[in-house]
TIKE-359708 format. One record per atom (N, C-alpha, C): x, y, z. Coordinates in steps of 0.05 Angstrom, whole numbers, padded with zeros to 5 digits, always signed. Layout:
<recs>
XYZ ...
</recs>
This chain:
<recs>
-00014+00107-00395 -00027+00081-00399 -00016+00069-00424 -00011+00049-00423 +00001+00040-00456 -00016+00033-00473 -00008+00032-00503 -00026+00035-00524 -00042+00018-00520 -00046-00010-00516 -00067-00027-00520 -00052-00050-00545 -00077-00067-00540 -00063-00087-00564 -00078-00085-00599 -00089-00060-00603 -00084-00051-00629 -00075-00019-00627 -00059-00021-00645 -00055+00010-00649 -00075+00031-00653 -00078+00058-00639 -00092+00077-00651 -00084+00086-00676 -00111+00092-00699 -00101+00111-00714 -00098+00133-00717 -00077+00153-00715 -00068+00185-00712 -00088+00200-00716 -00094+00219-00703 -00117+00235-00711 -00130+00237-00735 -00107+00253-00741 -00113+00259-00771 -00129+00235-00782 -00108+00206-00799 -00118+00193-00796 -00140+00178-00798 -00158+00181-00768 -00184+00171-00753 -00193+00198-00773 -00197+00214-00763 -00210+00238-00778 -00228+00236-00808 -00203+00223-00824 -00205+00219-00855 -00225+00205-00853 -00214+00174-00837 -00232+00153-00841 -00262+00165-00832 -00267+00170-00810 -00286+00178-00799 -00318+00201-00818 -00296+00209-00829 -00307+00224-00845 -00321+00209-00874 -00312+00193-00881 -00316+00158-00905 -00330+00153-00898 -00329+00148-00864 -00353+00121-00861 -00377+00133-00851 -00375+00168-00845 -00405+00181-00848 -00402+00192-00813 -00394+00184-00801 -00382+00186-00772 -00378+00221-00762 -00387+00223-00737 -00387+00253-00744 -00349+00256-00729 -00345+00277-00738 -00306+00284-00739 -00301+00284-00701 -00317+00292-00685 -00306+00288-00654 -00306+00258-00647 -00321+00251-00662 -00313+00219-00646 -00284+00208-00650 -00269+00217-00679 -00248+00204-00685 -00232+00216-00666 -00237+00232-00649 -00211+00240-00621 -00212+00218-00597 -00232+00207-00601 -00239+00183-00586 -00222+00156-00591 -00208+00148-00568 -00189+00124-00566 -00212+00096-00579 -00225+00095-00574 -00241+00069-00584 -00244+00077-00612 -00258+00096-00625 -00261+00101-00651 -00235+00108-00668 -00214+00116-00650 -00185+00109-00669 -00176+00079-00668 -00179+00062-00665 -00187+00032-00664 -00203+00022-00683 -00227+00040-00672 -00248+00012-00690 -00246+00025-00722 -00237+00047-00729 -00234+00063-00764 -00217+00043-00771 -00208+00025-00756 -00193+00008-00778 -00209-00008-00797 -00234-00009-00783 -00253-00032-00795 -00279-00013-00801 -00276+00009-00823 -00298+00028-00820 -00322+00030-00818 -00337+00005-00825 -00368-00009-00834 -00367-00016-00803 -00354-00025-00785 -00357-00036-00756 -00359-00005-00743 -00338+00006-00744 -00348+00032-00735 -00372+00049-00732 -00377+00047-00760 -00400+00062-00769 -00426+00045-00760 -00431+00029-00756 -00455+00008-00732 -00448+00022-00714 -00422+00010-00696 -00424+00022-00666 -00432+00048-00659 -00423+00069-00677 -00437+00107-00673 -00463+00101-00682 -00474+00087-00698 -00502+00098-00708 -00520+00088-00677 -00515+00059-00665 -00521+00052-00647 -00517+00067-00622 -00497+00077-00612 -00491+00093-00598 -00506+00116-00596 -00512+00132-00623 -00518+00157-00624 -00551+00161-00616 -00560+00132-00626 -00591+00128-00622 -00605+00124-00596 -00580+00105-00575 -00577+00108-00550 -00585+00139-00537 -00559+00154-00544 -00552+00182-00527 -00564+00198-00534 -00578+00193-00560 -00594+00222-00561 -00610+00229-00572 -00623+00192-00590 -00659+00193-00593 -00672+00168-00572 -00657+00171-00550 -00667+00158-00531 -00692+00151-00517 -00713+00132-00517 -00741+00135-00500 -00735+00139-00460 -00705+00116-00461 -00703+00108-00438 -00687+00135-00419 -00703+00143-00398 -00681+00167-00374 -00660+00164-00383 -00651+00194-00381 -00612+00196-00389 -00600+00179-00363 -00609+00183-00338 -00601+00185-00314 -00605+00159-00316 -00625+00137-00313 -00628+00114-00320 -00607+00099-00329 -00600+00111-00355 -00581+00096-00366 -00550+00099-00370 -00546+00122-00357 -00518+00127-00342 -00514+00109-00316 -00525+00097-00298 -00526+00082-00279 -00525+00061-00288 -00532+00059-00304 -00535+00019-00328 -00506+00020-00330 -00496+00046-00350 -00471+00045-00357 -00453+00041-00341 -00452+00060-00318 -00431+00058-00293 -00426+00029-00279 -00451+00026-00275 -00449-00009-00255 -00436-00015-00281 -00444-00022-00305 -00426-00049-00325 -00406-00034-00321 -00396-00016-00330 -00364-00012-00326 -00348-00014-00297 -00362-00010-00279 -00348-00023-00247 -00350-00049-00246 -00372-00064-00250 -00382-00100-00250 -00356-00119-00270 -00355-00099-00294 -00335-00108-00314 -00303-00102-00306 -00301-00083-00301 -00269-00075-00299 -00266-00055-00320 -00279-00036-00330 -00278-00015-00355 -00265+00006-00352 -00239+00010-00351 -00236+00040-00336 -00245+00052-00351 -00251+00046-00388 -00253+00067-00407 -00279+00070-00410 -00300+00058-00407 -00324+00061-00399 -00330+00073-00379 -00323+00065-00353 -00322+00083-00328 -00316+00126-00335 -00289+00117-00345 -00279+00133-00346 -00293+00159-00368 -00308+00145-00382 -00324+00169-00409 -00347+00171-00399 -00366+00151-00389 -00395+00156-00378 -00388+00169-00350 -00354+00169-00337 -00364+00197-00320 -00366+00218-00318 -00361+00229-00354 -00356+00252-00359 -00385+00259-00366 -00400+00237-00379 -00422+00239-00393 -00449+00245-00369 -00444+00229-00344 -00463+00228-00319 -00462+00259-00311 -00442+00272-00310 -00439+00287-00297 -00442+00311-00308 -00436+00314-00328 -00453+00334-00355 -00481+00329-00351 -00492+00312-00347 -00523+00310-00337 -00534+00325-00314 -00514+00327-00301 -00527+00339-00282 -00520+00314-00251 -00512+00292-00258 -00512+00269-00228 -00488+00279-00211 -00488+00276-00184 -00477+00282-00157 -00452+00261-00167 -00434+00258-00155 -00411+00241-00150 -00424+00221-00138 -00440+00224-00119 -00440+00207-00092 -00465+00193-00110 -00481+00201-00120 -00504+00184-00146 -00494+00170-00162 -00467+00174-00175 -00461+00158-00201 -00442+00131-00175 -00425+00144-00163 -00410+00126-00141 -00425+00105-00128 -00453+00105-00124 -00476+00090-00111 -00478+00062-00126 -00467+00061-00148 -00468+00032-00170 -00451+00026-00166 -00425+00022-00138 -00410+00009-00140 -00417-00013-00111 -00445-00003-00105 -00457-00024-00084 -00487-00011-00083 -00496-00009-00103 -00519+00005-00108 -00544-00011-00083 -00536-00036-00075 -00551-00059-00062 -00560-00037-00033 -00540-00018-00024 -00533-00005+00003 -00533+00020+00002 -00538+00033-00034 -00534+00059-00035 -00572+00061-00033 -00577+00083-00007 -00601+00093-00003 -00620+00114-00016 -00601+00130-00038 -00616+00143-00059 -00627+00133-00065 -00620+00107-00081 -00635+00099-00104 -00665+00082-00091 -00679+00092-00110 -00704+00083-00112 -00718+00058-00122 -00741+00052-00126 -00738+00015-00131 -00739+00026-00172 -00738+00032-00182 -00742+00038-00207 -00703+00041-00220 -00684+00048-00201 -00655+00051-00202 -00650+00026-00195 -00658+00007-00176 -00657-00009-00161 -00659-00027-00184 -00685-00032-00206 -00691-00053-00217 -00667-00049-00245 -00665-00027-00253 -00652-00024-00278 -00626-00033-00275 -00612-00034-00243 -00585-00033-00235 -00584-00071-00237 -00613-00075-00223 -00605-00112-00221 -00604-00118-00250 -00634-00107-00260 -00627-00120-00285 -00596-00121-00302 -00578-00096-00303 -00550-00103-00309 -00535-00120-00301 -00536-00121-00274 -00523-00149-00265 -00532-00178-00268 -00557-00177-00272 -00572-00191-00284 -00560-00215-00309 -00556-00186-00321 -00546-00195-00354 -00516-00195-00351 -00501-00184-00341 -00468-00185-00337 -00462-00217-00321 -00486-00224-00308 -00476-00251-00295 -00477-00268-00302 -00509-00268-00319 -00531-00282-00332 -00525-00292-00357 -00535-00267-00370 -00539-00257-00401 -00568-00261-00399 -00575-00258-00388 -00609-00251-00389 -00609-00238-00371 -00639-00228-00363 -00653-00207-00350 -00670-00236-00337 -00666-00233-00310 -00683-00256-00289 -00719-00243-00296 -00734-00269-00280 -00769-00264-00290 -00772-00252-00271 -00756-00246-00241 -00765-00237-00225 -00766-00201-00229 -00730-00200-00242 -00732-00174-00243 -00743-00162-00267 -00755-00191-00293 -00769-00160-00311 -00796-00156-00301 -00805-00174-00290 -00828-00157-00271 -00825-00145-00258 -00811-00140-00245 -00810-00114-00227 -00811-00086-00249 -00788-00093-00272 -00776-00071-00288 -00813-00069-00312 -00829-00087-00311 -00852-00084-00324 -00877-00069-00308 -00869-00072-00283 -00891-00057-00262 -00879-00019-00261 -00859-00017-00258 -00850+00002-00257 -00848+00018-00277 -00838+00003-00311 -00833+00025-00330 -00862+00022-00349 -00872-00008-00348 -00898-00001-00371 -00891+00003-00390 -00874+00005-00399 -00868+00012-00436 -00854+00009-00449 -00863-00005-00473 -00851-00032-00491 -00833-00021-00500 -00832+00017-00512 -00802+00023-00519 -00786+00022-00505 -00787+00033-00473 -00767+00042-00449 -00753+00007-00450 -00779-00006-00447 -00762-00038-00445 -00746-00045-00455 -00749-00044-00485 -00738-00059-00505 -00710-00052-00503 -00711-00018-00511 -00682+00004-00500 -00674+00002-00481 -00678-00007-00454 -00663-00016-00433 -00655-00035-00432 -00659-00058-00453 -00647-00090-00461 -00620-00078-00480 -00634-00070-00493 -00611-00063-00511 -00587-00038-00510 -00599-00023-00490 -00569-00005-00472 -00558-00022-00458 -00567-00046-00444 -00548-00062-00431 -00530-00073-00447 -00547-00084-00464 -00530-00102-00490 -00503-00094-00500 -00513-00064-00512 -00495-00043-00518 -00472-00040-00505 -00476-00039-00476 -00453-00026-00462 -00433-00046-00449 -00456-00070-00451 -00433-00100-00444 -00415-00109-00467 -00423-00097-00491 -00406-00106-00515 -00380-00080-00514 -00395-00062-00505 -00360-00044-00501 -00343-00039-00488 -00364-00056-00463 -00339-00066-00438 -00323-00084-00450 -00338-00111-00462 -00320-00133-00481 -00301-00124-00502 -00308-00111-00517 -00290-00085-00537 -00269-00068-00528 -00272-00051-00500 -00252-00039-00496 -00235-00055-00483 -00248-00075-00460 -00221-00086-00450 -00210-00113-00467 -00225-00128-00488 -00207-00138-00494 -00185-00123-00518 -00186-00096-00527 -00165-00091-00548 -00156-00078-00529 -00163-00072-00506 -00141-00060-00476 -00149-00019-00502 -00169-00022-00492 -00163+00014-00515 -00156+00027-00483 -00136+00041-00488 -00120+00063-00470 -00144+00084-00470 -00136+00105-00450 -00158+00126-00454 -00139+00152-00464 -00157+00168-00463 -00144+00187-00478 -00122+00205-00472 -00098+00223-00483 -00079+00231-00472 -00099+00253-00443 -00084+00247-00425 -00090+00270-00403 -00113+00269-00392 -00126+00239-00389 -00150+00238-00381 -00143+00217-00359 -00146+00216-00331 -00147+00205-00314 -00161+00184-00300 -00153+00168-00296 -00178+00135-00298 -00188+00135-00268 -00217+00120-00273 -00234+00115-00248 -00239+00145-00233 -00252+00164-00248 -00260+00186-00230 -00275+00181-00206 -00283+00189-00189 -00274+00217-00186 -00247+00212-00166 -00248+00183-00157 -00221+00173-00134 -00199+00157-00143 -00201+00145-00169 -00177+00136-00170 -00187+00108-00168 -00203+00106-00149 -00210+00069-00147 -00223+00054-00159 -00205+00031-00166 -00217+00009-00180 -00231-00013-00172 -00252-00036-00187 -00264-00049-00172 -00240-00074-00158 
</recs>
């Protein structure tokens, strides 16, 4: 895949920086975060944000791996696609579960609670809001002002790194293969 239209910085590098701006040292192996260390204070937002997402989360992991997947198929992300399907699937989700967000409208797993979280993304990817129809649905179903708020703002999140990765085009990583688990793109 070719570099993209900023250069990564070399491991090493990302590493250094990473380590400055408080960042823990595996992210700087990460094609986006050898990018964004150019701008270390921007960096260091996006991981703190990120990290508060993935793993002092209120909102379902599973929930919001499906948020993530649809925006990165809805958007065109291979690099989003491509890392939340490593991340879905370390969870524990089926192929044929994470694959269901690429017509989730027809995919029969999902339940009206997958169903609402999934419109609401498209919602906001079409929109930029969340329709009245579907936060009532998503207010009958989740009831709770944290899950809410955090499911506004994992969308938010993950539409700004669809915007982020594809417009600096960030490549993915050496030896990592795009659009799991087939190859296909939207």
């Amino acid at each position: 895949m070719p570099e993209g239209r900023i250069e990564r910085l070399p491991i090493a590098d990302a590493k250094g920086a990473a380590a400055e701006a408080g960042l823990p040292d595996f992210m700087a192996d990460l094609s986006v975060f050898r990018i964004a260390l150019k701008n270390p204070p921007v960096a260091k937002a996006l991981n703190d944000l990120l990290f508060t997402l993935l793993q002092r989360g209120s909102l379902d992991a599973r929930l919001r791996e499906l948020v993530i997947m649809r925006i990165g198929w809805t958007t065109g992300s291979v690099y989003e696609w491509t890392q939340h399907w490593r991340v879905a699937t370390r969870l524990g989700m089926t192929d044929d579960d994470i694959l269901g967000v690429r017509d989730w409208e027809q995919h029969a797993a999902y339940g009206p609670i997958e169903r609402a979280v999934l419109r609401a993304a498209d919602d906001t990817v079409r929109d930029g809001v969340i329709s009245d129809a579907t936060w009532q649905t998503l207010r009958d179903l989740l009831d709770d002002d944290a899950v809410l708020v955090e499911l506004v703002v994992a969308i938010g999140n993950w539409r700004l790194f669809s915007s982020l990765l594809r417009s600096l085009e960030v490549p993915l990583e050496d030896g990592v293969d795009p659009w799991p688990p087939d190859g296909r793109a939207p």
